[in-house]
N, C-alpha and C positions, 0 to 999 in steps of 0.2 A: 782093416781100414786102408792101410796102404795098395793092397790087390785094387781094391774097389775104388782106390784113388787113380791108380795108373789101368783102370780098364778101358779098353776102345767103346766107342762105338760100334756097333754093328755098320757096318759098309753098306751106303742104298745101294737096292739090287737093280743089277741093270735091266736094258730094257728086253720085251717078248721078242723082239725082235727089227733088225733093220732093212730098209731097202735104198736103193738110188733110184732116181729120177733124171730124165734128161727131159728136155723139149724142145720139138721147132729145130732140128738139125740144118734141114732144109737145103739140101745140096744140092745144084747143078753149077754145072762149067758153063757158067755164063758173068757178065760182067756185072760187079756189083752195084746196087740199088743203090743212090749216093743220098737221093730225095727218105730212104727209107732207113738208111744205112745197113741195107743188108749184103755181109759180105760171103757171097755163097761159096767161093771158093777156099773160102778159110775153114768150112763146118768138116771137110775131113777131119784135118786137125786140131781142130777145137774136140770133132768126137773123140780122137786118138787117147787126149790129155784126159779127156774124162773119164775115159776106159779104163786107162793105166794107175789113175785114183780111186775108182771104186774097185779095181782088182787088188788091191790093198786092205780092201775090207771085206766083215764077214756079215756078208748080205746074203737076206730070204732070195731078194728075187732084186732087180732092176727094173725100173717100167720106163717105156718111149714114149710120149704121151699124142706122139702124131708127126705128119708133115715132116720124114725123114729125109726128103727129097723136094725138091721146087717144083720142077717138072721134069720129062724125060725120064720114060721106064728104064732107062740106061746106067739112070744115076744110081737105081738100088745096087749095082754091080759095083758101086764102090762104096757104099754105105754099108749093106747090110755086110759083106768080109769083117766088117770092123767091128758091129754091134755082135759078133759070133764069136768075138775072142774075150768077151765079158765071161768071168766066170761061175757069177752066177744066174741064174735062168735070165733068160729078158723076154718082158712081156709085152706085148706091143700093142699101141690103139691107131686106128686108122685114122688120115687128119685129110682137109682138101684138098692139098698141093699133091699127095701121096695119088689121086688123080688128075692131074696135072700131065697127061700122057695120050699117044697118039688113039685117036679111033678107032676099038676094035679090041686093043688091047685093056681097059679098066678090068675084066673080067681077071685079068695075070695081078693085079696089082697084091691082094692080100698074100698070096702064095710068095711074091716076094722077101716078105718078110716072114715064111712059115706058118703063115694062119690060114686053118678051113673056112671061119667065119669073123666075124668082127666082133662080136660080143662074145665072151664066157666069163668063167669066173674059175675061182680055185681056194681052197682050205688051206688054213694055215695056222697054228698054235691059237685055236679059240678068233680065230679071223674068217671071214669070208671077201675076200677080194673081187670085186667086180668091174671089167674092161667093159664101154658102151662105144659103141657104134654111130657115132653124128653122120656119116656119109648114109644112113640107112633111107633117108627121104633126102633127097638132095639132087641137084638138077646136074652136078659133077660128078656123080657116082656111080650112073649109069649111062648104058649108050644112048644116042637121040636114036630116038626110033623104038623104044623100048617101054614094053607098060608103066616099069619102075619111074626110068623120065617123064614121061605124059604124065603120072600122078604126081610126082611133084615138082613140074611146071603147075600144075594144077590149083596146088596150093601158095605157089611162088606170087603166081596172078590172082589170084583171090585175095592175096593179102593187101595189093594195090597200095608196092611199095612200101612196106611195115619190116620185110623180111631182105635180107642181103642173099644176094647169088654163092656170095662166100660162107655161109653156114648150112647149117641140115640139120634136122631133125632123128631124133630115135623113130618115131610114131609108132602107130599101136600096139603091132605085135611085140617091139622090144621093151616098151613101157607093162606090156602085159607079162614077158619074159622076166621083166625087172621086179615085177612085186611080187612074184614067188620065188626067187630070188631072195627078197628083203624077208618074205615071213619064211622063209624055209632057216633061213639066218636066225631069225625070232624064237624061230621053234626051239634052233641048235644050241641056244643061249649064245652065239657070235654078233660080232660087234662086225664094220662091214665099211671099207673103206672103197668109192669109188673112183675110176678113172674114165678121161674123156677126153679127147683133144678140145672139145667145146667147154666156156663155162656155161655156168646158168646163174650164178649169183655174185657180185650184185649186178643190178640193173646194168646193160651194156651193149653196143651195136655187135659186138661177137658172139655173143649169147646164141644155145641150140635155138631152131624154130618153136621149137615146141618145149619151151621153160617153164612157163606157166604148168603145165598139164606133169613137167618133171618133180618142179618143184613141190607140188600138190600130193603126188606119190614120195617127197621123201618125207614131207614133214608128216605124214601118217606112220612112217616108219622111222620117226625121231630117235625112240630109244635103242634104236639097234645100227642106225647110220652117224658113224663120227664125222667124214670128210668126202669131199668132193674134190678132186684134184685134176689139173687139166694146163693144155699150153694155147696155144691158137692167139693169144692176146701179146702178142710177144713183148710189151712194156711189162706186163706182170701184175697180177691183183690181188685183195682177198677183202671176205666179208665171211660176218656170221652171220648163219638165221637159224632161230630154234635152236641152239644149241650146236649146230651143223657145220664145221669148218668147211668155209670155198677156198681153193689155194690155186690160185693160176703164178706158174711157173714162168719164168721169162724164158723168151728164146734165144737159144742158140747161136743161130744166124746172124743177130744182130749187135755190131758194133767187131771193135778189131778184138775184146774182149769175151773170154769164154763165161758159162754158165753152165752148173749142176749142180746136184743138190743130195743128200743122205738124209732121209726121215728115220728117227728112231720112235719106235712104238712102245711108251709105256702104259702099263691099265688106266691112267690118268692123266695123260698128256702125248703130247706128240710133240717132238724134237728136231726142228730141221736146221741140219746144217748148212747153209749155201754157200758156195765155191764162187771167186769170181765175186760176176754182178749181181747174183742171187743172194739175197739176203737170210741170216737166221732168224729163224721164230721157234716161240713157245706157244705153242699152243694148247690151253688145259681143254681136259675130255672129260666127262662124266666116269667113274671110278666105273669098272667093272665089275 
């Protein structure tokens, strides 16, 4: 009687695994936006701080959720040294400003940061991680004079004003890349968390061009999509649909005040820590 009086509990077990988030670093040596309050010259050392905190901990991966730089291909020369000294991988997503750069050069932009392409994905403990691409239709992502621009100016003008210069689209081929993707995840029995610099929910003037047509491919893929995570909104947001956490992270850049964040990944929830101005949440998940 006494054993079974003075026995523990069993300790809940921790989570599958964690990661850091940063977003909207947005660097250049230029004077700060006072109407916007963005102080670009502080995001070195805002990243510094966030670096030397998630090196602290024992993370899968890190992810950059975009817009590392304001403008000026120059600026990655002192951003990305920084993001290199994270010691666990850092996975990066392309954002607007990250084109933000003289003509001629957008083609160097992804390579700055190490990336062949702007979307992939990667495995992870019963995970599939998925980076998308919003510069993939976008009238900033390419050069003028170039098919990719001509198509979408194309679509920029045919929307006759619906759509902002400042967002992009995945369109077809990655939304096509994206749902075998999501059933190849289905097949694997993984659960499947994505990244964007863009959101797509809720309703929003930041929002990808093409949300409607996203949105539509995740809610088909409900039971295997937990989250949608992203920065580009730099006030910060979130909504559920279907079951689907959106998590738009705040930026970086903005205020004298830093921002980042530690998700913990449990079979039935998701844990974020926010640092700073970023706030925590709980977010419950369908059990695995």
């Amino acid at each position: 009687m006494t054993a079974a009086l003075n026995a523990q509990p069993d300790p809940e077990p921790g989570p599958l695994f964690r990661f850091g988030v940063i977003a909207d670093c947005q660097y250049a040596d230029i004077p700060d936006h006072e109407d916007w309050n963005r102080r670009f010259r502080l995001s070195p050392g805002k990243l510094r701080e966030a670096v030397a905190d998630l090196n602290t901990r024992d993370l899968e991966f890190v992810v950059n959720l975009g817009d590392s730089i304001d403008r000026n291909l120059a600026s990655f020369e002192v951003v990305a040294p920084i993001f290199a000294t994270l010691k666990a991988p850092v996975r990066h997503a392309l954002g607007n400003h990250d084109y933000d750069v003289a003509a001629g050069e957008r083609a160097g932009v992804p390579g700055k940061l190490g990336l062949t392409t702007g979307h992939y994905s990667w495995q992870a403990r019963g995970w599939r991680m998925v980076v998308l691409n919003g510069c993939a239709v976008s009238v900033f992502g390419h050069e003028q004079g170039s098919p990719a621009h001509a198509a979408a100016t194309a679509v920029f003008n045919e929307a006759q004003g619906k759509l902002e210069r400042w967002n992009g689209g995945l369109g077809t081929p990655q939304r096509a890349w994206l749902a075998t993707e999501l059933a190849a995840a289905r097949a694997a029995g993984e659960r499947v968390l994505l990244f964007c610099h863009w959101p797509t929910f809720p309703a929003d003037k930041h929002n990808l061009w093409d949300t409607a047509e996203v949105l539509s491919l995740l809610d088909a893929h409900r039971d295997v999509v937990t989250a949608w995570m992203n920065g580009h909104n730099h006030a910060g947001n979130y909504g559920e649909n279907g079951g689907i956490h959106f998590l738009n992270f705040k930026g970086m850049v903005d205020t004298m005040e830093n921002c980042w964040a530690e998700v913990a990944v449990y079979p039935d929830r998701l844990v974020v820590e926010g640092f700073a101005r970023e706030p925590d949440r709980l977010l419950k998940t369908r059990p695995a």
